[in-house]
N, C-alpha and C positions, 0 to 999 in steps of 0.2 A: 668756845670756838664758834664762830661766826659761818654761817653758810651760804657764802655766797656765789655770782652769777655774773657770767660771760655775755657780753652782748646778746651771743646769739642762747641764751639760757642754758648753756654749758656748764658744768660743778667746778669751779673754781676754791681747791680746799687750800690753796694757800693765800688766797686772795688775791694775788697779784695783776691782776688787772685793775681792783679797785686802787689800789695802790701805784701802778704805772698810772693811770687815769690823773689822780691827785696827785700825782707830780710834775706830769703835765701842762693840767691848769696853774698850777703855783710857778713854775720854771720861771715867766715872761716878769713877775715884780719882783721876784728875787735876784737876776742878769739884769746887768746891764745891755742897753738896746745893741745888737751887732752894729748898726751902723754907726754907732758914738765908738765901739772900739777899734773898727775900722779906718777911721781918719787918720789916725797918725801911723797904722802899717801904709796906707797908700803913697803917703810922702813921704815915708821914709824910701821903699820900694822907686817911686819916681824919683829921688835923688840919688840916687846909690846908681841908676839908669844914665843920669845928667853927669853925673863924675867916670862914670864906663867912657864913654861918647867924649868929654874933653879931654880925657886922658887921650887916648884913641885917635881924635885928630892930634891933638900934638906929637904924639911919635908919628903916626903921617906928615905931619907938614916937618919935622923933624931928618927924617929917613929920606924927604924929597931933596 
């Protein structure tokens, strides 16, 4: 059993620092970038907006 240490040299007996630390740095090549899976929520999001809004005028110009 390893004994190890907290930044500020704190006894860390389950490690967990070392271990949040190294998943940390490993996280960013194992995800894919946010902003690659971002793209396709935004257009989906801004069309779902564009069919609210035509719908929307047509029962207005509809009801006029």
């Amino acid at each position: 059993m390893a004994n190890t240490q907290g930044p500020q040299g704190n006894y860390d007996p389950a490690g967990s620092t070392q271990m949040f630390r190294a998943f940390v740095d490993e996280a960013p090549q194992n995800r894919p970038s946010a902003s690659a899976s971002s793209g396709p929520r935004v257009g989906l999001i801004v069309g779902v907006i564009a069919v609210v809004v035509i719908v929307a005028a047509v029962a207005w110009l509809a009801l006029k």
